[in-house]
GUKOL-970773 format. One record per residue: x, y negated, z of N, C-alpha, C in turn; residue in three letters. Coordinates in steps of 0.1 Angstrom, whole numbers, plus 5000, padded with zeros to 4 digits. Layout:
N
XYZXYZXYZALA/...
END
This chain:
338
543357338872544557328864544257318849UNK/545257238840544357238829545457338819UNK/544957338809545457468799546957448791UNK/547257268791548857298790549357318799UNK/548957298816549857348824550157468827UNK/549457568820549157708828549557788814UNK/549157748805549357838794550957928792UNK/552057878793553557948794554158008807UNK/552857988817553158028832553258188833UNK/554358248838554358378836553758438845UNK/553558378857552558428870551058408868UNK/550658288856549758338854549058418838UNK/550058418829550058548822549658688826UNK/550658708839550458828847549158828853UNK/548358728858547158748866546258818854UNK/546258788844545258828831545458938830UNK/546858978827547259108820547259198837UNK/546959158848546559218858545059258858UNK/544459128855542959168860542459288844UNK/543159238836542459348823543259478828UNK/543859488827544359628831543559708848UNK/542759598857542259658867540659688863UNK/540159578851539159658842539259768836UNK/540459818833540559948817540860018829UNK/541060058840540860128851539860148857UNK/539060038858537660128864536660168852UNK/536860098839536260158829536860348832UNK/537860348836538760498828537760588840UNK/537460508854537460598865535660648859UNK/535060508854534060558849533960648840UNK/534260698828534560748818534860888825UNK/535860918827535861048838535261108846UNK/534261018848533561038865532261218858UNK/532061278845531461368843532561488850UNK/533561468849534861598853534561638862UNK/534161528874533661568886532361638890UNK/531261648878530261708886530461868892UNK/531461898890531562058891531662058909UNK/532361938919531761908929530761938938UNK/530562008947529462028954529561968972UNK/528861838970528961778986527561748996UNK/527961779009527261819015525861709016UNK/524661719018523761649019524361489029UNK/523661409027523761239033523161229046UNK/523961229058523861289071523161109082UNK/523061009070522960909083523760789079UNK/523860649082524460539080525460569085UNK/526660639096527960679097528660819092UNK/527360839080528360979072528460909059UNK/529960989054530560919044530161039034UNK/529361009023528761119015529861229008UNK/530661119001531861188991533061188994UNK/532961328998533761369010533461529007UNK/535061639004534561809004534261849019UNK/533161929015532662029024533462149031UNK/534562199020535362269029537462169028UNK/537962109029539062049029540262149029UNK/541062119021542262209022543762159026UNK/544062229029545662169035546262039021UNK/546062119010546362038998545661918996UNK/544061908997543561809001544461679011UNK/544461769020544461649025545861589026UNK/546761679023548061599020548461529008UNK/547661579000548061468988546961348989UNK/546461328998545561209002546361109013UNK/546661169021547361109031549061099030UNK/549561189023551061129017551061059007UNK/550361058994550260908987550160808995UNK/548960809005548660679008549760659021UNK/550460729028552260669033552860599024UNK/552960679013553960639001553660498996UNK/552260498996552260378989552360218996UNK/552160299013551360199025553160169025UNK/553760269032555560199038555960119025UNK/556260169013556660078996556159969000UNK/555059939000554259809000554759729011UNK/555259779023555359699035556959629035UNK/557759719030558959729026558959579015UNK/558359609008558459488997558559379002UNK/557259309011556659219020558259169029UNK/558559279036559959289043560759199036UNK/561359269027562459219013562059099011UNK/560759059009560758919001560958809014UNK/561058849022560858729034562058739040UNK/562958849037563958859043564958769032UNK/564658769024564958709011564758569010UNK/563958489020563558369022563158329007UNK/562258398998561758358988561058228989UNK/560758148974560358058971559158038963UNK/558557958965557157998955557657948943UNK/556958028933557157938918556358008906UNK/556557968892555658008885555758118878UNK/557558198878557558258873557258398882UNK/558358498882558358628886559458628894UNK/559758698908560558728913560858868913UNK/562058928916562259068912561359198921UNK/560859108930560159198936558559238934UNK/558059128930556859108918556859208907UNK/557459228905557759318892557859438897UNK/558659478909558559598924557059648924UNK/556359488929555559568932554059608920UNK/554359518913553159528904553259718896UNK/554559718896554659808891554659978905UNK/554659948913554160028925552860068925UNK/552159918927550659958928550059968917UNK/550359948902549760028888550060178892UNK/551060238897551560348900550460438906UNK/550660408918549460458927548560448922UNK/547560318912546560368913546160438900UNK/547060448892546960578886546760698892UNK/547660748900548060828908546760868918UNK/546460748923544660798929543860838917UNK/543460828909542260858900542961008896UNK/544361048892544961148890544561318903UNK/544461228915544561278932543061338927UNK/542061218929540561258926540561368921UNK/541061358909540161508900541261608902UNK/541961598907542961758913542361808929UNK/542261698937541861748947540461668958UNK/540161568949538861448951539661378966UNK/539261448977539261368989540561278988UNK/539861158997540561039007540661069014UNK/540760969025541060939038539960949047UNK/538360929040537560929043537061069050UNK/537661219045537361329053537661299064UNK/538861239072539561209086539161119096UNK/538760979089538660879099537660849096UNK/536760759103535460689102535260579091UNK/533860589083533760449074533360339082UNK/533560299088533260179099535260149099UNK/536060219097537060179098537760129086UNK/537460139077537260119062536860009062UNK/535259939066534459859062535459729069UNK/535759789085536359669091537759619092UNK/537959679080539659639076539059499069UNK/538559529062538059419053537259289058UNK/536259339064535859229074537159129079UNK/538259199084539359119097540059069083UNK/540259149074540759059063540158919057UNK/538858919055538458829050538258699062UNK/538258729078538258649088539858599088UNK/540558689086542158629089542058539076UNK/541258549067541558399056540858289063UNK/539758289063538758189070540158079079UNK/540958159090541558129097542858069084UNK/543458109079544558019074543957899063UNK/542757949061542457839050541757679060UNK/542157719071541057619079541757479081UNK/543557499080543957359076543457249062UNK/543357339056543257329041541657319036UNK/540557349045539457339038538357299049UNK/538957329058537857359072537457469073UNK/536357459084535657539086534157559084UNK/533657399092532057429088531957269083UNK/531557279067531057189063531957079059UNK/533457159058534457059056535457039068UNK/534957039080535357019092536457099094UNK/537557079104538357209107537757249120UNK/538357369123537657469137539057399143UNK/538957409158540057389166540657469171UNK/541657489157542257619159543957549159UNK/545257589164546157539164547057549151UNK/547957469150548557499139550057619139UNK/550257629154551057799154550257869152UNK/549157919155548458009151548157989136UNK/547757899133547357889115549357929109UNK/550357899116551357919111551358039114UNK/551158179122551458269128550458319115UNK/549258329115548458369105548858409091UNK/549458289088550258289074551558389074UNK/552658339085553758409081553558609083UNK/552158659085552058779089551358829084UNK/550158789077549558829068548958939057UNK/550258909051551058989043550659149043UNK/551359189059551359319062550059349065UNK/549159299071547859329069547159309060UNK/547359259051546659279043546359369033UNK/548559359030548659499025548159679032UNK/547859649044547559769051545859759047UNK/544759659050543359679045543459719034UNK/544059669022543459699010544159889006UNK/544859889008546060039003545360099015UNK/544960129027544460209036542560239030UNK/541660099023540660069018540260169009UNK/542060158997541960198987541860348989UNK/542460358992542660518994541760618999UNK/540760499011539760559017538560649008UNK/538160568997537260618989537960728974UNK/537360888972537760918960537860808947UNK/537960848938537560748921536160798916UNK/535360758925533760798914533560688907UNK/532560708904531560608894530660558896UNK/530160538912528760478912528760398909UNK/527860268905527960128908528560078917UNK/528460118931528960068941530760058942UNK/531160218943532260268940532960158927UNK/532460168920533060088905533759928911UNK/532659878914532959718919533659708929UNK/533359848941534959858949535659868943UNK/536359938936538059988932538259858924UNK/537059798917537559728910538059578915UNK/537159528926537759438938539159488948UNK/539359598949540559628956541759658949UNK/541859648932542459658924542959478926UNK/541859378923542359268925542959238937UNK/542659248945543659248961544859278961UNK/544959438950546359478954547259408943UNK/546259298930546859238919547959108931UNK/546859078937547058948945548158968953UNK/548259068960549259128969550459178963UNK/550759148951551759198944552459048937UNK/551058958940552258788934552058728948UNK/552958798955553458718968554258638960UNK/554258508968555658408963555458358949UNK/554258388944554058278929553558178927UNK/553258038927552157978926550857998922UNK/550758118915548958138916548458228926UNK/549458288936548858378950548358268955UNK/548858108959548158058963547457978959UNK/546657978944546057898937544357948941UNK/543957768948542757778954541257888943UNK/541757818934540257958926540758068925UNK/541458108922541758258925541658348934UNK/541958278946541958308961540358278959UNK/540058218957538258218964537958318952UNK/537758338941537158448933537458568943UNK/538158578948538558748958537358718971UNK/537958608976536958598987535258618981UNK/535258578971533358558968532958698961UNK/533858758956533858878952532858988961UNK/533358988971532859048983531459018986UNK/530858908981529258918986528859008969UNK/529358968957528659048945529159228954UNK/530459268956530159418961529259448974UNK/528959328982528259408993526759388989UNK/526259308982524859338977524559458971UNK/525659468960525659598948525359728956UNK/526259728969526059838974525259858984UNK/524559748992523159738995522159768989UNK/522159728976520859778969520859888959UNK/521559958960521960098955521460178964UNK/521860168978521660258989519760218993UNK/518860148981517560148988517160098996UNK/518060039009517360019021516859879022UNK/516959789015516259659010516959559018UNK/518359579013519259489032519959429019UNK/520359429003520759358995520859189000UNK/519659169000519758999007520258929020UNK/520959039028521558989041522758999035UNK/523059069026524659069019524758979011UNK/524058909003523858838991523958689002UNK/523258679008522558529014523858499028UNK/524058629033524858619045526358559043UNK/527058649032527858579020527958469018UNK/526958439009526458329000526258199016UNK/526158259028526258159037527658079036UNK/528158189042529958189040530658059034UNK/530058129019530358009009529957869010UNK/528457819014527657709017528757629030UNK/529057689038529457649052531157609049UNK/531557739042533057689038533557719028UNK/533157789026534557799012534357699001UNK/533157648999532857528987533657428990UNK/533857419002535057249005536057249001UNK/536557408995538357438991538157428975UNK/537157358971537657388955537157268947UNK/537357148958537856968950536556968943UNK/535357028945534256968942533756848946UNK/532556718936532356628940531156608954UNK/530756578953529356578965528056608955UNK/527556548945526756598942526756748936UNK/527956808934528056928930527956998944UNK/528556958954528057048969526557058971UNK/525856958970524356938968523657008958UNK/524257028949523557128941523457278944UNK/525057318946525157478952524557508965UNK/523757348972523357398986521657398982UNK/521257338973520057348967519557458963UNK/520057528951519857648948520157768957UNK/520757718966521257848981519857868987UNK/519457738993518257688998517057738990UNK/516757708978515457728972515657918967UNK/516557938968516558138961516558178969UNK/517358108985516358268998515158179002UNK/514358049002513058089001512358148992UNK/512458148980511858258972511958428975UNK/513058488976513258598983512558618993UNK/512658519006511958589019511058489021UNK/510158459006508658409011507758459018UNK/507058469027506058519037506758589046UNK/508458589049509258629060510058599065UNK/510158479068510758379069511658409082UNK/510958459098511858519103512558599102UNK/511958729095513358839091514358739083UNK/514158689072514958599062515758499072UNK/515358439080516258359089517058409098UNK/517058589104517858669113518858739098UNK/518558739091519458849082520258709072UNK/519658629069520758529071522158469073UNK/521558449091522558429100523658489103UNK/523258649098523758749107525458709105UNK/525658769089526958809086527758659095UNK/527558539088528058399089528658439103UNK/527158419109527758439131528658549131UNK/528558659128529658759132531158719129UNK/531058639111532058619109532758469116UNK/532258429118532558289124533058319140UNK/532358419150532958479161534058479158UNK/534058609151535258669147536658579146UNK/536558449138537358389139537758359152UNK/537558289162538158289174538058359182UNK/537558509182538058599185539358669179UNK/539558629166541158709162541858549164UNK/541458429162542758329165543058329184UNK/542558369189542958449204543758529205UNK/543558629198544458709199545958669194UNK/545258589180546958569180547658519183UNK/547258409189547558359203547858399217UNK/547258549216547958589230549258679223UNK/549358719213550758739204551458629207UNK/551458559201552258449201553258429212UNK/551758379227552658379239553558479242UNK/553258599236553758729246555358759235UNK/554958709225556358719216557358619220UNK/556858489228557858459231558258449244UNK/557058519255558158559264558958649264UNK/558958749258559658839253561258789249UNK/561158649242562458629238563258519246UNK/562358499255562858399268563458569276UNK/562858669281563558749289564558799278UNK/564658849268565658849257567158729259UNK/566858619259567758519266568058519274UNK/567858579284568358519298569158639297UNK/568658779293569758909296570558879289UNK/570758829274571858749266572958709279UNK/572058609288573258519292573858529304UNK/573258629313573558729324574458829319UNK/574658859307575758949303576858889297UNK/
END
């Protein structure tokens, strides 16, 4: 898009004055993060213990962790509701529900960093981080799937996926996604690690994104892919924080992602595809010089999971589909028997 078209656009004014304000938030979460040493958490039990997380939980705890995050999860779902019930239209400016929600989710997540230092715990004391991790995963596969009219899947190509389902995908969305990122969000206190940081600060953009339903830049191809690509800079960051030398299955597995599909969605020429596949190519051989098999399994990995995944969830929503509309054929017939 070029700069007279966009410059008086109020949806995308708002994305700026979104993403700075989701910086001067994780700057603040930083900045604060000394308050918290008075903290004492229990030693790091294993790849399925969540470190930061209290030792002894209190009824207070845990309700002001889990009634924000109702509060903010139904608001949010509610909105989604409204706008569709509303048979909204996409456009450049702001709809009144835009404004609902932007101002909801600045709300809350004040309101989390506020939660943190009165009573620290998430959601994380309760449920598993494997449930956390795989909101996000199904999130980023349920895009794969809707973007697959639009970009393909591998190499340009589309997957043979139907277009009810890529329609079913789209019109539902919404509510899941709003549920990964607000269930995500809430999962982790407000610290400061590195890791932590680039989380809240990627799921701050999510909830920016989920707040311009119905604008023309929710659906504007670079935007949408900066979110998507986002996710390989936080899953390295927090691969190689945690030591265990797995940074390059997140970096490269990602960085697969991108080589296979997402580069086809963004009107690049062919020699510029050839370039980004060059430098893909020549920085994990340098990386996994002299290991070429490990480098070739930790590669693969993420891509294959996620690429299953896709026709494993366009299945399902396909067996939704069917079952929603027998449902409304036996719905009919009782109609017309009565």
């Amino acid at each position: 898009m070029s700069t007279k078209t966009t410059s008086n656009r109020k949806d995308v004014r708002t994305l700026w004055i979104g993403i700075a304000f989701s910086l001067a938030i994780t700057a603040a979460i930083w900045a604060l993060d000394p308050l918290l040493a008075r903290i004492e958490l229990l030693p790091d039990q294993g790849m399925a213990w969540y470190y930061w997380k209290l030792p002894d939980p209190t009824f207070w705890t845990r309700f002001s962790a889990w009634g924000l995050y109702f509060a903010h999860q139904i608001a949010f779902w509610w909105m989604i509701w409204y706008s569709q019930k509303e048979k909204s239209k996409y456009t450049t400016g702001l709809h009144k529900f835009n404004y609902w929600a932007l101002g909801l989710n600045a709300a809350f997540i004040l309101l989390r960093v506020v939660q943190t230092h009165l009573w620290y715990d998430g959601l994380a004391q309760d449920v598993s981080i494997f449930s956390s991790q795989g909101s996000v995963i199904i999130l980023l596969v349920w895009i794969l799937i809707m973007e697959n009219s639009r970009r393909g899947m591998f190499f340009g190509k589309k997957a043979p996926i139907s277009k009810e389902i890529n329609r079913f995908a789209r019109k539902y969305h919404g509510y899941f996604f709003a549920w990964a990122t607000v269930y995500t969000f809430w999962y982790h206190p407000s610290v400061s690690t590195p890791a932590h940081l680039w989380g809240f600060f990627y799921m701050f953009l999510l909830l920016l994104q989920g707040s311009l339903f119905f604008t023309r830049i929710h659906i504007n191809k670079y935007w949408t892919f900066v979110q998507e690509f986002t996710v390989l800079i936080h899953g390295a960051i927090v691969a190689y924080f945690q030591g265990n030398g797995m940074w390059p299955m997140f970096a490269f597995g990602f960085g697969g992602i991108f080589i296979i599909t997402q580069l086809y969605g963004l009107g690049l020429k062919k020699w510029q595809h050839r370039t980004f596949i060059g430098i893909y190519v020549l920085t994990a051989l340098y990386v996994y010089n002299g290991r070429w098999i490990q480098g070739f399994l930790e590669v693969i990995r993420i891509p294959a999971i996620d690429y299953i995944l896709v026709f494993v969830l366009a299945g399902i929503f396909w067996l939704i589909i069917k079952a929603m509309a027998l449902f409304k054929q036996k719905r009919a017939k009782v109609a017309l028997s009565n």
